[in-house]
C-alpha positions in Angstrom: 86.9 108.4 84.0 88.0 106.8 87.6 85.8 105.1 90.5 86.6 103.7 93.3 84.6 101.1 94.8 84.6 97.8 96.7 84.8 94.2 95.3 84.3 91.3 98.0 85.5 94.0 101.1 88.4 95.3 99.4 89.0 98.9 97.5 89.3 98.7 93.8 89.8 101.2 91.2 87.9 101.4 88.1 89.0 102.8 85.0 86.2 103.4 82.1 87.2 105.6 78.6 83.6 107.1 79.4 80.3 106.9 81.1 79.2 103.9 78.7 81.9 101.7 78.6 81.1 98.4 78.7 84.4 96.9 79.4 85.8 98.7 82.2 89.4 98.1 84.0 89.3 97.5 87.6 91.9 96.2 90.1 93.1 96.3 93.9 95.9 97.8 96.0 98.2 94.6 95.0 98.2 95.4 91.1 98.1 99.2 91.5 101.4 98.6 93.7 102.7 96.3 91.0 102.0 99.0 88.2 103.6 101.6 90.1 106.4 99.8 90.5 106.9 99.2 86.3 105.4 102.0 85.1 108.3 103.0 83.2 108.6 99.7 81.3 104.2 99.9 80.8 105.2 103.9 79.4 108.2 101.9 77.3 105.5 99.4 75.8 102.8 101.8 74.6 105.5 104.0 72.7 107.1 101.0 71.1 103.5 99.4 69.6 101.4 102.6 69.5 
């Protein structure tokens, strides 16, 4: 499940596993940049420890 919303002025995204979870993931423009840009080394880490 993905929201988008605002924290202090600025866009965020929000990334929950369902409608109930408690500990959802949010961040800005900055760190969804920064993810973009290493994605393949993020897909590289889950297959290496999953």
């Amino acid at each position: 499940m993905v929201e988008i919303s605002e924290f202090k002025g600025n866009k965020v995204i929000i990334l929950k596993r369902d409608e109930n979870d408690k500990y959802p993931f949010s961040f800005g423009l900055s760190k969804a940049k920064l993810i973009l840009e290493h994605l393949d080394e993020i897909k590289k880490f889950v297959e290496s420890n999953s």
